[in-house]
N, C-alpha and C positions, 0 to 999 in steps of 0.2 A: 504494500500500500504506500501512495506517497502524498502531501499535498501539494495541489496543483494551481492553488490560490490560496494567499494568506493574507489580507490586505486590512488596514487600518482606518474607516472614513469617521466622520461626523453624522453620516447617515446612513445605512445601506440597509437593502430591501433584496434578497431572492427568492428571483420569481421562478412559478411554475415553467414559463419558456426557457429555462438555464441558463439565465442572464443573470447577471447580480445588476438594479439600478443606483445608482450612487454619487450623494455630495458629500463633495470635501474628503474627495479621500484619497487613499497613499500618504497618511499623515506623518512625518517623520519626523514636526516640531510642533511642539504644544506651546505657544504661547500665552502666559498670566499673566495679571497684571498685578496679583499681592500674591504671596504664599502663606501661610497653606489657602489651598482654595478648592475648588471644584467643578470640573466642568459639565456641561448640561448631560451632555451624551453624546456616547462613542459606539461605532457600528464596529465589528472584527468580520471580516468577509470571511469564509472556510468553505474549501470544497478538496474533498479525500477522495482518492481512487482506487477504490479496492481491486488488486485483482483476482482474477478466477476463482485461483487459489484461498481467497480468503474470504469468501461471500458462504462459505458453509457453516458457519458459527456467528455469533453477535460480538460485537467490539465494544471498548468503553472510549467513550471520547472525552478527552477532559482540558478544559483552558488553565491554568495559572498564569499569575503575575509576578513582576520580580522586581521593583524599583531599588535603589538606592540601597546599602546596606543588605541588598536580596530581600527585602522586606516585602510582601505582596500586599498592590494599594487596590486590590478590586478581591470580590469572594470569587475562589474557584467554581468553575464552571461545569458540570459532564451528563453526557445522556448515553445513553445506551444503545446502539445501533444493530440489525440486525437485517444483511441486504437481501434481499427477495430472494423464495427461491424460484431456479428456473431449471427448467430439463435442460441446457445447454448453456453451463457456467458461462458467464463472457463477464469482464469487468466491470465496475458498477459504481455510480459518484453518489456520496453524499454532500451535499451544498445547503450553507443555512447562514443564517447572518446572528452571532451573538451580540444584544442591544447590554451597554452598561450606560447607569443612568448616574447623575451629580458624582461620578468619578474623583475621590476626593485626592490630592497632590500636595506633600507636605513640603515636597527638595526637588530643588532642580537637577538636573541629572540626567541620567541612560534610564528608562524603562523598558522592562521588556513584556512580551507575553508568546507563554509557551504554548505549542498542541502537542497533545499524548493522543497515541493511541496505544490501546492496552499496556499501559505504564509505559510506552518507548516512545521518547520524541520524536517528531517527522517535521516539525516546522517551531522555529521560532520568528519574531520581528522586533525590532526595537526601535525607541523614538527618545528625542530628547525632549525635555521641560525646563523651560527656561522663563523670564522674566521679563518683563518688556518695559519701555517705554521709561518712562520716571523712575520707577522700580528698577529696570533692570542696571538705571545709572551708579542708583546709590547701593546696589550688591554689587557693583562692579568696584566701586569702592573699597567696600566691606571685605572681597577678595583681596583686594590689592595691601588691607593693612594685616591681611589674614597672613600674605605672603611676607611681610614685614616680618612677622611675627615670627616666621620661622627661620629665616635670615639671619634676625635678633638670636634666637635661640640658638644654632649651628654656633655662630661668632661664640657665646657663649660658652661651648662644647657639651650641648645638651642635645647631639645629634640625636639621638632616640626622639626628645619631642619635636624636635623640628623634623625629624621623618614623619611622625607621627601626623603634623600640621598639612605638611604637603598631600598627602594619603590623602587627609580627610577635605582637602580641596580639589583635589584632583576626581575623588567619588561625586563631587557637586558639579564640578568644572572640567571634567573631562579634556575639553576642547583648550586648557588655558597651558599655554606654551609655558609659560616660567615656570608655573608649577612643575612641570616635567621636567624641563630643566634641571629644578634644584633638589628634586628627587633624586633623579640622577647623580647630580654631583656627590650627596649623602653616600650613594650605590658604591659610587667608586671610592668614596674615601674610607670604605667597607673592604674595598679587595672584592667587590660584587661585581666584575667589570661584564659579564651577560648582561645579566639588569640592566645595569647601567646603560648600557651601548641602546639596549633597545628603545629606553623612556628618552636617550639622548636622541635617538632617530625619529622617535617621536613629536620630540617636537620643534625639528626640524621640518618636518611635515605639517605643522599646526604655524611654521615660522616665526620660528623665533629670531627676536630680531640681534641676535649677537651671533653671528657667525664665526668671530673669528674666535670665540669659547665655545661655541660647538664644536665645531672642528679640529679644536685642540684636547677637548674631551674625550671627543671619541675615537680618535688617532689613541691617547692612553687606554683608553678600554683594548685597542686591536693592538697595543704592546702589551699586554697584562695576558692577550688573550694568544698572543706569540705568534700573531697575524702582524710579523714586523716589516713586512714590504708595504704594507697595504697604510701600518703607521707613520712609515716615512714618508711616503708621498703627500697624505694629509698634513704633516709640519712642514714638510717642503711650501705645501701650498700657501701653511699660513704664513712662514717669513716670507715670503714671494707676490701673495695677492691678497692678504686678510690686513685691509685696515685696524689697527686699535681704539674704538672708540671712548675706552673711560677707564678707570678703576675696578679692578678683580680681584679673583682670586684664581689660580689656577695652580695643575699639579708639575711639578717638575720629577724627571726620571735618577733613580741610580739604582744600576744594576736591576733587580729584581721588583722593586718596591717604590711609590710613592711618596712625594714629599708635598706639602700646600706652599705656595707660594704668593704675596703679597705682591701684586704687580701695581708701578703708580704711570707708569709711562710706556708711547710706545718700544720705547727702546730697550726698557724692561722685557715687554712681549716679545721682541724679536732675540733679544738674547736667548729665553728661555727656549725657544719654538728653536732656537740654532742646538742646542745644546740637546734637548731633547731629541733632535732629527740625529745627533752624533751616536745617541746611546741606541737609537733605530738603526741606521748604519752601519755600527758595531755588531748589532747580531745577524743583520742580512747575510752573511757580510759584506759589508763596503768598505774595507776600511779606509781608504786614500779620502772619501768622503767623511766619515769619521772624524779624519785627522783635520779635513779643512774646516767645518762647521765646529769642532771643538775650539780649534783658534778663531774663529770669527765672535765665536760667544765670548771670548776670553777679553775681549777690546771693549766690553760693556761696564758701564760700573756698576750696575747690579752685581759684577762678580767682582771688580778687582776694587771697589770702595772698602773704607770701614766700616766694619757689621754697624749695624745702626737695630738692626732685625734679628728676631731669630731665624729667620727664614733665610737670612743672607751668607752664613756659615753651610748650611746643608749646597748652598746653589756651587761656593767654592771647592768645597769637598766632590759634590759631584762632577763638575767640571774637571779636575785636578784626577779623578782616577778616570773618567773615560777617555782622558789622553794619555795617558800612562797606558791604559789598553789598547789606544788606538797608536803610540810611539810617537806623540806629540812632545811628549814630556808635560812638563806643571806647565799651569798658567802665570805669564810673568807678574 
């Protein structure tokens, strides 16, 4: 059996002609204007195709729902089916429209709704619920101090609540780039670098507007993950084409493991993106490459300043042995 329509309207009606008629439908955004709230009514289109083979017994068909939290914001649904019988089995549709009435919605979010047949799924759909208008300005707000909050937190070194923050924005906001972002970043300063790489691609996808700290992330995910061609090219790219737009934080390499690094300048960035391409280069190996991207880092003050940082001792240390592995020698 499979379903062969699974549709979402604000109205829908099947008729005896095996036509579904229908407003408003293919719904895939629910727009509110307050949360929690309710909306009037929602049509779920359904039509299963039994074959042959399964028109000799009765089915149980059942809807659930699954918003936010997996919580279900409508009662489950099921009737019992049982397709004709016939002296000459041939396939057989059931089609009907499930009405839900003042549908109540407490979070914006993924909703979804399931079909079962005989406890096995054959159809899910999902839609998002979101906020609109005036509302939707001042939760965009509400997010935006939500992300503070977890920024604040990390800085802190309370990365548990500040994973925790992003999580529970990311379940509301799905669609919100930073958020993902700085999930990600958490992942990786974990040694999570799968995680990491995927929520980092994520939201890249959603566009995020700092390229040249994606790129530099997930380049460290695909050296963590020992995909080191694929990490050099990406730091190539960023000293090469990634402008620096502002103040960060990103990771610098040595050897095996991660270090955060305090970047205030472009010059900063490109050091490290050099330095980091040397210790990629190093395991390809490249080394002739290695050896020039380790001296080109080395002419930065990020590395050859007085520590001012804690962060500024790890950068000279690492630079200082991947030229010793690369036969550079120290940095002067």
């Amino acid at each position: 059996m499979k379903a062969t329509v699974f549709f979402l309207a604000d109205y829908a009606k099947a008729h005896q002609d095996g036509k579904f008629y229908v407003t408003g439908g293919f719904l895939r955004t629910i727009d509110l204007s307050s949360l929690p709230s309710e909306y009037s009514h929602l049509s779920l289109g359904v039509r299963i195709e039994f074959a042959a083979d399964d028109i000799q017994s009765s089915h149980l068909v059942e809807i659930h729902s699954s918003g936010p939290g997996s919580r279900a914001f409508v009662k489950p649904y099921s009737l019992r089916y049982r397709p004709p019988e016939v002296d000459d089995p041939e396939p057989t549709l059931l089609q009907f429209v499930y009405h839900m009435e003042e549908v109540p919605f407490s979070q914006e979010g993924e909703h979804s709704l399931i079909l079962l047949v005989d406890d096995g799924q054959i159809a899910e759909l999902t839609f998002q619920v979101r906020l609109s208008g005036a509302a939707a300005g001042v939760r965009e707000a509400e997010w935006g101090d939500r992300l503070q909050e977890g920024v604040d937190a990390f800085s802190a070194g309370d990365g548990v609540g500040a994973e925790e923050i992003f999580r529970e924005i990311i379940k509301h906001r799905p669609d919100l780039a930073a958020a993902r972002n700085n999930l990600a970043f958490i992942q990786l300063s974990q040694g999570k670098a799968a995680e990491a790489r995927e929520q980092f691609l994520e939201a890249g996808r959603l566009e995020f507007d700092r390229s040249e700290l994606l790129d530099a992330n997930i380049a460290c995910c695909d050296y963590l993950l020992s995909n080191f061609t694929l990490a050099l090219a990406r730091f190539e790219r960023c000293f090469k084409a990634r402008p620096f737009t502002g103040q960060s934080i990103l990771f610098g390499i040595q050897e095996d493991h991660l270090f955060p690094v305090d970047l205030e300048s472009a010059a900063d960035y490109l050091a490290l993106m050099l330095l980091n391409a040397a210790w990629c280069a190093l395991r390809v190996p490249a080394v002739e490459k290695a050896r020039d991207y380790a001296h080109r880092a080395s002419e930065f003050d990020i590395v050859t300043a007085t520590p001012v940082t804690q962060d500024l001792p790890l950068i000279a240390r690492s630079l200082a042995l991947v030229q010793g592995k690369s036969g550079a020698g120290p940095p002067p």
